[in-house]
N, C-alpha and C positions, 0 to 999 in steps of 0.2 A: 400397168394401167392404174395404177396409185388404187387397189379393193384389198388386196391381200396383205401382202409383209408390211408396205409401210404407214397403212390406216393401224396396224397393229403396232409397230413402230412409234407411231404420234402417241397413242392411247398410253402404252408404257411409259412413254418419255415423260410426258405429260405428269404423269400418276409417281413417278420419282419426284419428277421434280417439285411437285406440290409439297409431297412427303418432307424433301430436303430445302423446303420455303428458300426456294435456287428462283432468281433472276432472269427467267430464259423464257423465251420465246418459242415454241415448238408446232413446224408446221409440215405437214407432208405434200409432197407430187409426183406425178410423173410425169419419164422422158415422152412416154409414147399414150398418157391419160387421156381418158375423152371425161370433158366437166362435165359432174355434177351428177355421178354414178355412186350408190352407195356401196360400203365396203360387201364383199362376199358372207354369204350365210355363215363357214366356218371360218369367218374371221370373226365376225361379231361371238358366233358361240363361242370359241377359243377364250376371248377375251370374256364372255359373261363369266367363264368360271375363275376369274380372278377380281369379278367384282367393279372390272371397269368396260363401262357401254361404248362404242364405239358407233353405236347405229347412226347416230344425228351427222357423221361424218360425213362428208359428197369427195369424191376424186377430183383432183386439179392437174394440169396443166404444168410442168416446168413452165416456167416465163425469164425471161429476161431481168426485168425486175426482180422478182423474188432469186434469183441467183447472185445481183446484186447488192441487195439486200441484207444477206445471208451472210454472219458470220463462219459459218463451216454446213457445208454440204456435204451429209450421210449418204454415200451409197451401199446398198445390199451384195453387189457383187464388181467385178471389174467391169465387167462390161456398162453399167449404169456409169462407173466414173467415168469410164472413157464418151459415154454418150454425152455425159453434161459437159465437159473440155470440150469438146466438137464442137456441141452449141455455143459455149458459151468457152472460147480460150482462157478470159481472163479468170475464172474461177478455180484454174489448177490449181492453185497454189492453196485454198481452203477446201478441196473436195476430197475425204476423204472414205474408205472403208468401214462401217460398223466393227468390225471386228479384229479389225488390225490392231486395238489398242488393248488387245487379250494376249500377252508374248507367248501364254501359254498352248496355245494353240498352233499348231504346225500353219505354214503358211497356204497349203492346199485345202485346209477345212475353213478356211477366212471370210469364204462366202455362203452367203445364206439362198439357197435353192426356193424358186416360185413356186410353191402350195396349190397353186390354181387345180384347178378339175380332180385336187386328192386327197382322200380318206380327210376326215375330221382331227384323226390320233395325228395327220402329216402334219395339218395348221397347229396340233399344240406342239408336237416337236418345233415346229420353225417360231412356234410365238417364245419357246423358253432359248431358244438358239439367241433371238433377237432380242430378250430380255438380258440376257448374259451379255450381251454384246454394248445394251444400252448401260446397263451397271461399271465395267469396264470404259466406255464412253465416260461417265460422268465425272468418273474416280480421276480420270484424264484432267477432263477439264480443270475439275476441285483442285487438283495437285499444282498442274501445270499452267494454265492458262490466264488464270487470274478472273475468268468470266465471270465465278460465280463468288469466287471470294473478294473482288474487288480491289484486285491487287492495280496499283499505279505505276506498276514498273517500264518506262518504256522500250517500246521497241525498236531493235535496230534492223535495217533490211539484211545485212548479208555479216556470218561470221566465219573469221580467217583461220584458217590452221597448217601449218606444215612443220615437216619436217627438215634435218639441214641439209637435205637435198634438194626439197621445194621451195626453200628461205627466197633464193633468187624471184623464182617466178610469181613470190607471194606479194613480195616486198612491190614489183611491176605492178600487179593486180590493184594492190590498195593503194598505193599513186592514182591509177588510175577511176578508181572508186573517187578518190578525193577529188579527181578535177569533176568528175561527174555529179558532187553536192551527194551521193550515197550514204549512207548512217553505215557504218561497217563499227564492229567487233574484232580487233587482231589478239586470237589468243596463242602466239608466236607460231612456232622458236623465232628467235630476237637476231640470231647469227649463223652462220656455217656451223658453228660445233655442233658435234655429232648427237642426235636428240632422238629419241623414241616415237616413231607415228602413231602407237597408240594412245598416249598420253593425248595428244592433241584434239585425235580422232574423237574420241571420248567426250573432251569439252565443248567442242567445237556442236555435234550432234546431241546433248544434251542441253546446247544453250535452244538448238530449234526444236527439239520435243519439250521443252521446257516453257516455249512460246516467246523468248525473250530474243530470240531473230524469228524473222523470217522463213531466211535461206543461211547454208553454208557452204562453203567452199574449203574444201581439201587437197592440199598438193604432197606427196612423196614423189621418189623416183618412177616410180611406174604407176600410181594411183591405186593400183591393186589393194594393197595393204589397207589404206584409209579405206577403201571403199568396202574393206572387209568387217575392218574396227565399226565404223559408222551405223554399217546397217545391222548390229548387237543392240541400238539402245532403241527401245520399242519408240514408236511412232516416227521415225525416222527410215526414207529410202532413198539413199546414198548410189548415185546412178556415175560408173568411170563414164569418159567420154574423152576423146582422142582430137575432135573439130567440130569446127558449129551444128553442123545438123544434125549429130548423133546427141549433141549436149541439147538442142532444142527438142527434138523428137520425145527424150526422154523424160523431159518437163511436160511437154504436151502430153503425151499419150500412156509416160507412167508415174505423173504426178511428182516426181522425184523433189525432192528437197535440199537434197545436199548434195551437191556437183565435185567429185575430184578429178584431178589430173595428172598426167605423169611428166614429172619437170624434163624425163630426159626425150619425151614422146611428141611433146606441144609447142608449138612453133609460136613466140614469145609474139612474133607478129598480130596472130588471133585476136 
């Protein structure tokens, strides 16, 4: 209902970003908000004891626009990403997790639990959970992205990688990328000889957490492998896929970024 996590969410963000005289724009809503509710009693308390107010806040609405709009889309748990993809398909590709850019953390504590109707002590635990998450967040960006330091490096939409088992079906792909006007990235292998999938895997998934594609694509013999290497470098979710609807599904509903395949499994037709 956009009162609890992420009215505490904007206030933190906000409150770095000022700190690190960062470029950014930071606004909150929700999937299921009714406008112009103010944030919950222990959210504002939570936050007064860090010296930033949150009261003058009101609750919004996802919108359309503001999805558009939006360089990257924080959600608090899976279920918020998957709600904004719903609404709004084309956003997958910038809708991310709070807390997936903390590698430190196992992948089941990634989400931040709704505070509503509990204890005051629940709201600070969830306000330092989502501050850790927004710090992590930043450090991302600052690194990666280029948002705040102003990097001009462009981007390509999709980058290549295989191995000399997927050389064939790679070499296919980015043919076909090219008749289609696509910005593609190939960081090989260049031929059949015999080449290492993690080497690839590694560049390939550090060029898209790194913000400088897009998307990637990984091909070995059974995709397994890449898809194992891939999903090591943090903000990267390397989804196998066998035919179209399992490779679209997987975009739609688990935001996936880096698609492999298995050259001996995929029918070159596709």
């Amino acid at each position: 209902g956009n009162v609890c996590r992420s009215p505490m969410a904007e206030g933190l963000f906000k409150n770095l970003v000022d700190q690190n005289k960062a470029d950014l724009i930071v606004i909150s809503a929700g999937v299921g908000a009714q406008n112009g509710q103010p944030p919950s009693e222990n959210a504002i308390r939570a936050m007064q004891d860090l010296d930033i107010d949150i009261s003058p806040q009101r609750s919004m609405m996802m919108t359309a626009a503001l999805a558009s709009e939006a360089d990257m889309i924080i959600g608090m748990t899976h279920g918020h990403n998957d709600m904004v993809n719903l609404m709004f398909p084309h956003t997958a590709e910038k809708t991310f997790l709070l807390r997936e850019f903390d590698d430190s953390l196992p992948l089941h504590e990634r989400e931040i639990s709704d505070p509503i109707g509990c204890s005051y002590e629940i709201y600070c635990q969830c306000r330092d959970q989502i501050r850790e998450g927004i710090d992590s967040l930043l450090k991302f960006i600052q690194k990666n992205n280029g948002l705040i330091t102003g990097s001009t490096q462009q981007m390509v939409e999709m980058a290549l990688g295989a191995d000399h088992a997927g050389y064939g079906l790679k070499k296919i792909l980015a043919n076909y990328l090219g008749e289609k006007g696509i910005a593609y990235a190939d960081f090989g292998c260049n031929s059949e000889d015999k080449a290492d999938y993690p080497d690839f895997a590694r560049e390939v998934a550090q060029t898209v957490a790194d913000g400088q594609s897009r998307l990637g694509l990984l091909i070995c013999n059974t995709g397994i492998g890449m898809s194992m290497s891939a999903n090591k470098v943090p903000g990267v979710r390397a989804a196998l896929a066998h035919d179209e609807q399992t490779a679209r599904l997987t975009r739609q509903h688990n935001n996936a970024n880096v698609l492999c395949l298995g050259a001996a499994a995929t029918d070159e037709a596709l």
